[in-house]
C-alpha positions as CSV (number, residue, x, y, z in Angstrom):
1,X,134.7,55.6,141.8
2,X,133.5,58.7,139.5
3,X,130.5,59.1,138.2
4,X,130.2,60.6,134.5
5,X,128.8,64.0,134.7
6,X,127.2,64.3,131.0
7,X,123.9,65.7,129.6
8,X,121.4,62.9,128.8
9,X,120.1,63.5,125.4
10,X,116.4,64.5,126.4
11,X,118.4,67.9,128.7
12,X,120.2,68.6,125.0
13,X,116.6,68.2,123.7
14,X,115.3,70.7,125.8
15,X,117.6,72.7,125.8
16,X,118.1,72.8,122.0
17,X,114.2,73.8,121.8
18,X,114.4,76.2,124.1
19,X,117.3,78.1,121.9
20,X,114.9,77.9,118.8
21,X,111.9,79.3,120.4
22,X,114.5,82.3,121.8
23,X,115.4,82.6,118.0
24,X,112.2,82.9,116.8
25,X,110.9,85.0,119.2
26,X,113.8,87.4,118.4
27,X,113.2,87.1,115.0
28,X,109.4,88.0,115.2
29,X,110.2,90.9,117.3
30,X,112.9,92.6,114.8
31,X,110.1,91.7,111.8
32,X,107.8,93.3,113.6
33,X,110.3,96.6,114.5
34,X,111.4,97.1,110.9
35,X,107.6,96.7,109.4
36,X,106.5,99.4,112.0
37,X,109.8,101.7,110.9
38,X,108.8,100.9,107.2
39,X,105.0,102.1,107.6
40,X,106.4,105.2,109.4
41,X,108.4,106.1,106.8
42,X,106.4,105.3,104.0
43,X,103.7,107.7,105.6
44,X,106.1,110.2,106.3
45,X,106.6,110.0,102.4
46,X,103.2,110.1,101.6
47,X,102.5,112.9,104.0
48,X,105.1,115.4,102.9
49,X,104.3,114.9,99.2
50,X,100.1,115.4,99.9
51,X,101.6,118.7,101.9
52,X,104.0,120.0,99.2
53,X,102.0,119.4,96.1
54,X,98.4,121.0,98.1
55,X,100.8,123.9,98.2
56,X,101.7,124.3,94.8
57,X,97.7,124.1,94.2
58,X,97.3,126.6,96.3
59,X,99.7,129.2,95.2
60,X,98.8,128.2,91.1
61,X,95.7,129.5,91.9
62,X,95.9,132.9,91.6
63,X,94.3,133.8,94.9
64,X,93.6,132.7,98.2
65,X,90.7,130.4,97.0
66,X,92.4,127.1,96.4
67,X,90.6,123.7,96.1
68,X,87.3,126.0,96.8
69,X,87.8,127.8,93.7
70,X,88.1,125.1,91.3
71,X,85.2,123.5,92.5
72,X,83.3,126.8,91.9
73,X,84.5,127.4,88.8
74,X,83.5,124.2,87.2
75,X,80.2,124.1,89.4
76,X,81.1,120.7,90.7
77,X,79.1,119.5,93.5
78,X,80.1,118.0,96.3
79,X,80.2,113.9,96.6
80,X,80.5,113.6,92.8
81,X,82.7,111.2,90.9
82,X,83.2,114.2,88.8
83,X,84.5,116.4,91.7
84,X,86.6,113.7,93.1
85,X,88.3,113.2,89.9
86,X,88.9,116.8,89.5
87,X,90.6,116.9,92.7
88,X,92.3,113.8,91.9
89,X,93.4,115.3,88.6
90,X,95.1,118.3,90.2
91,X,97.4,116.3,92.5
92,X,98.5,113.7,89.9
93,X,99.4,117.1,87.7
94,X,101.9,117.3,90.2
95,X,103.0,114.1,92.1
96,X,104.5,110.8,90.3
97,X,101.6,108.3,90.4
98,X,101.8,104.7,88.8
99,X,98.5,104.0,87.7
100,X,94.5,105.8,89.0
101,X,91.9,104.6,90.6
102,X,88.0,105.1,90.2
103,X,86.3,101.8,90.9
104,X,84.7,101.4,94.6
105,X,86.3,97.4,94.2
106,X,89.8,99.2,94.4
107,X,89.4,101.1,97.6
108,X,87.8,97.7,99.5
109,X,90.6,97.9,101.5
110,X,90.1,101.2,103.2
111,X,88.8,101.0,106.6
112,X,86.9,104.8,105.8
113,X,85.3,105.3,103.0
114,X,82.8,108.7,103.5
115,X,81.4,109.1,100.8
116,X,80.5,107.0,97.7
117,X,82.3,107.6,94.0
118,X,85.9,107.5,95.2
119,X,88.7,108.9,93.1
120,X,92.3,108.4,93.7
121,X,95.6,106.5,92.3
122,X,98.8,105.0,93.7
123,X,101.7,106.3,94.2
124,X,105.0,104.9,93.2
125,X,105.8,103.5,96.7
126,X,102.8,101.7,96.3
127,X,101.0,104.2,98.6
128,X,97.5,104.4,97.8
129,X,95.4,107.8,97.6
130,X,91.8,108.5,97.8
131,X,90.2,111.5,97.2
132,X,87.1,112.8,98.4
133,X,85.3,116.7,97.6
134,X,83.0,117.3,100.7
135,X,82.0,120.9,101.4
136,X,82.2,124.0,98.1
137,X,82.0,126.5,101.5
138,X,85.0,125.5,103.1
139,X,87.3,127.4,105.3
140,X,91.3,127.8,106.1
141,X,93.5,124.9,107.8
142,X,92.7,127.2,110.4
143,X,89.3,127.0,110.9
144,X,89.4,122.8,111.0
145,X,85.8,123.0,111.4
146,X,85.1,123.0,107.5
147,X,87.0,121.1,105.2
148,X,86.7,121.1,101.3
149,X,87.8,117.7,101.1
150,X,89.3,114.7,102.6
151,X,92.7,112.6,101.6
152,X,92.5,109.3,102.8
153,X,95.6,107.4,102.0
154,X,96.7,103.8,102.8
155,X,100.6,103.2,103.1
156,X,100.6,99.6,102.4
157,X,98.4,99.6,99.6
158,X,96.1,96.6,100.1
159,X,97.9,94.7,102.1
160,X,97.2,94.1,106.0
161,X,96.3,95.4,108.6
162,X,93.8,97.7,107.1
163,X,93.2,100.1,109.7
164,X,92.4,103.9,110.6
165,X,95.7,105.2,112.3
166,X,97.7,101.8,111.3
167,X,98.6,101.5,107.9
168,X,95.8,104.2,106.7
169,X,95.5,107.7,107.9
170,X,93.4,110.9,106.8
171,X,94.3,114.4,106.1
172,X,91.7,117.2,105.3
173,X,91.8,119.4,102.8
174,X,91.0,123.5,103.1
175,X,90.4,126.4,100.9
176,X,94.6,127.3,101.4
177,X,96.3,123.8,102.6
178,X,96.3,120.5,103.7
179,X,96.4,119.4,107.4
C-alpha cells in the first residue's frame, strides 16, 4: 500500500509565514537603503549650494574680508538676532528658499542649537538652514580654529531622526569660505 505524501495544512502554515516575514524583512531593508541614499543626496544638495553661494559672498565683497566684513561694517555683534538675519539675508540673496525662519519654536528640531536668536529658512527640498554669527575676528577656512559663523542645516526638515551627523550636519563659516 502507498502512503500519500502531502503537506498537512499547519507545514503550509508555517511555511506561508515564514515567506511573509522574508518579505518584510526585505522590504524593511530596501526602505531603509533608499532613505539613507535619499539623506545622502539631499545633503549632498544642500552642501554644494551652502559652498557655491559662500563663494559668491565672498568674491561680491570687494576684498578678502567676506562674512567678517559685513559684520564690521554694520557693527553687528556677535549672537544677535540681528547678525544672524544679516547673514541669513545674504545667502537667501542668492539661493532659492521657500519660506524663513526666525522663531526658536521652528528650529526645535535641531539636535544643536549654539547660540540663542536663530535665523535661517528652508530650502526648496525642504532642507532646513540655520544660521548662526559667532566670532567678528575670524580667520580663513584655513585656520579652522576661528570661525565667523556656523551653518547648521537639517536634510529632512523636521522630520526624524533628528540627529548631529544623521539627518543634520554643521558647516563653519570663515572670513573667505565655507568648510
Amino acid at each position: 500500500m502507498r502512503k500519500n505524501r502531502a503537506f498537512t495544512l499547519i507545514e503550509l502554515l508555517i511555511l506561508m509565514v515564514a515567506a511573509v516575514l522574508v518579505t518584510v524583512l526585505i522590504f524593511s531593508l530596501l526602505m531603509q537603503s533608499a532613505d539613507k541614499s535619499s539623506l545622502n543626496s539631499r545633503k549632498n544638495f544642500a552642501v554644494k549650494n551652502l559652498k557655491i553661494t559662500s563663494r559668491s559672498i565672498v568674491m561680491s565683497s570687494n576684498n578678502l574680508t567676506g562674512f567678517s566684513k559685513g559684520f564690521l561694517s554694520y557693527g553687528l555683534q556677535p549672537d544677535t538676532l540681528e547678525a544672524n538675519r544679516f547673514l541669513r539675508d545674504k545667502f537667501a540673496s542668492l539661493i532659492s528658499y521657500s519660506k524663513f525662519l526666525d522663531d526658536e519654536k521652528e528650529f526645535r528640531n535641531f539636535e544643536v542649537l549654539p547660540v540663542k536668536n536663530p535665523s535661517g529658512f528652508v530650502l526648496l527640498n525642504g532642507t532646513q538652514v540655520g544660521f548662526y554669527y559667532l566670532n567678528e575676528n575670524c580667520g580663513d577656512v584655513e585656520d579652522s580654529t576661528k570661525a565667523c559663523g556656523l551653518v547648521i542645516y537639517d536634510v529632512n526638515g523636521k522630520m526624524k531622526p533628528n540627529k548631529l551627523n544623521k539627518d543634520q550636519f554643521t558647516l563653519n563659516l570663515y572670513r573667505n569660505g565655507i568648510n
